[in-house]
C-alpha positions as CSV (number, residue, x, y, z in Angstrom):
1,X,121.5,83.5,163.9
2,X,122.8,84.7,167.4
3,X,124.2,87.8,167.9
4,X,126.4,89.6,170.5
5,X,126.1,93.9,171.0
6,X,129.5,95.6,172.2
7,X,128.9,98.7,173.8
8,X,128.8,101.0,170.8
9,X,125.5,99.2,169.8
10,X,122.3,100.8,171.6
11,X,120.3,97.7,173.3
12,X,117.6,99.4,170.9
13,X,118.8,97.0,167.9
14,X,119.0,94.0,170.8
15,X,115.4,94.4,171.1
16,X,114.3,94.4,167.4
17,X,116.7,91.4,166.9
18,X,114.7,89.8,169.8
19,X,111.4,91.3,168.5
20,X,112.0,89.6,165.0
21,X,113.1,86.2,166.4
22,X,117.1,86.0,167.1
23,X,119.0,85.1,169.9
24,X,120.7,88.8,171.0
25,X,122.5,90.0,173.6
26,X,124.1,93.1,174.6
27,X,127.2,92.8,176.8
28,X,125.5,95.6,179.6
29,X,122.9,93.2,180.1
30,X,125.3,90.4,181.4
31,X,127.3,93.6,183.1
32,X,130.3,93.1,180.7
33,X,130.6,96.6,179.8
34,X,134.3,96.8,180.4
35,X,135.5,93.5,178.8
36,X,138.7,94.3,177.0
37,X,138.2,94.0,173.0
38,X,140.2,90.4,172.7
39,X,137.7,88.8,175.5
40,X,134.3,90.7,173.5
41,X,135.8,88.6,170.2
42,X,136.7,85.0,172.0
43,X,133.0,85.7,173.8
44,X,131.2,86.0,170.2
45,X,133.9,83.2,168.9
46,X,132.7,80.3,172.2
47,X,128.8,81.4,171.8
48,X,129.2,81.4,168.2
49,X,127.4,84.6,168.0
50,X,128.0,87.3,164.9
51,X,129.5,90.5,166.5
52,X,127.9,93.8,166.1
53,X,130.0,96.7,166.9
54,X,130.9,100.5,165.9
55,X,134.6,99.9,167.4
56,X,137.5,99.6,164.6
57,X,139.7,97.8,166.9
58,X,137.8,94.5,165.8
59,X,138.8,94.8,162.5
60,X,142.5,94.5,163.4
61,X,142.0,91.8,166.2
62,X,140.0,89.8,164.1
63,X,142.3,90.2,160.5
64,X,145.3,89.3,162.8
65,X,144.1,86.3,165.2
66,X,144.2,83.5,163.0
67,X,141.2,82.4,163.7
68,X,140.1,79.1,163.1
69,X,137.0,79.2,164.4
70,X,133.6,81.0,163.1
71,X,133.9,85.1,163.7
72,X,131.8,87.0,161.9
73,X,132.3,90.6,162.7
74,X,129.9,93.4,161.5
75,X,131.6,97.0,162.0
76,X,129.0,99.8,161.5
77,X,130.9,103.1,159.8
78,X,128.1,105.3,159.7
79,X,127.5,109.2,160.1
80,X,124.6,108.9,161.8
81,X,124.4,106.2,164.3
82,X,120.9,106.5,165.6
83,X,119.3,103.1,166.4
84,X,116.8,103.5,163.3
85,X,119.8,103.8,161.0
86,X,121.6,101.0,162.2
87,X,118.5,98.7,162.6
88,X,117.8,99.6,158.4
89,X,121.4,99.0,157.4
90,X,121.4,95.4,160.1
91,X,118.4,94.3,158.4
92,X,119.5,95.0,154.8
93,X,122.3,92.9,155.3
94,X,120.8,89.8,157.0
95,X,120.7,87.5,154.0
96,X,124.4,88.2,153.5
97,X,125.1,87.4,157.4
98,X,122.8,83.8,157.2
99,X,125.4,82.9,154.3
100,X,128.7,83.9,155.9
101,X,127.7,81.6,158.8
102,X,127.0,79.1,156.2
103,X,130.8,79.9,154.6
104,X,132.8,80.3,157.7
105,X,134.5,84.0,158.8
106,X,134.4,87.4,157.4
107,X,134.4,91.5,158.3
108,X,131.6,93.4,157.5
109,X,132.0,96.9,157.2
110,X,128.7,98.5,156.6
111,X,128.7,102.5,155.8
112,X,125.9,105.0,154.7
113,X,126.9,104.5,151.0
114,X,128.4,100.4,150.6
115,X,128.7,97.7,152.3
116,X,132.1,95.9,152.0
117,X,133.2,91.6,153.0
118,X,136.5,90.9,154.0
119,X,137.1,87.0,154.2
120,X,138.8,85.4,157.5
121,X,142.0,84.8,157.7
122,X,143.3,87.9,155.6
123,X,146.5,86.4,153.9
């Protein structure tokens, strides 16, 4: 799996991805800090990377683009929002994320308490 980190994300979680064996990049590295939202999304969508982020906004560009190509968007709603927490709940979900890339687009909201899929395109 290949990932892309939006700003939100500390490079923190970039490094364990790398540490553990998956293609990761934060968008400060490549000194795309101030990409507007739509470009972040059509990045993840031509590199084919799942999208890790803390910013709502992706929910609705995402739900409402139409996409026909693979997005896979993973919005982290969590109270605390230290690297070590976000790391725990990324990792808990990885066997979910391997088959949604199998199965084609989906939002994942991940919270303290649930985590919840939302299938693309949202009829």
């Amino acid at each position: 799996m290949r990932f892309l980190a939006d700003m939100g994300v500390s490079m923190r979680i970039v490094e364990w991805l790398r540490s553990v064996g998956y293609d990761a990049i934060h968008l400060a590295e490549q000194e795309l800090h101030k990409l507007p939202d739509y470009d972040v999304m059509c990045k993840a969508i031509a590199e084919n990377r799942i999208l890790l982020t803390m910013d709502l906004d992706f929910t609705r560009l995402a739900a409402s683009a139409g996409i026909e190509s693979l997005l896979i968007v993973v919005i982290f709603r969590l109270d605390d929002c230290r690297p070590l927490n976000v790391r725990t709940r990324l990792f808990a979900i990885m066997e979910t994320l391997e088959t949604l890339v199998a199965h084609g687009s989906a939002i994942i909201s991940v919270s303290e308490s649930k985590v919840r899929i939302r299938r693309l395109p949202i009829l």
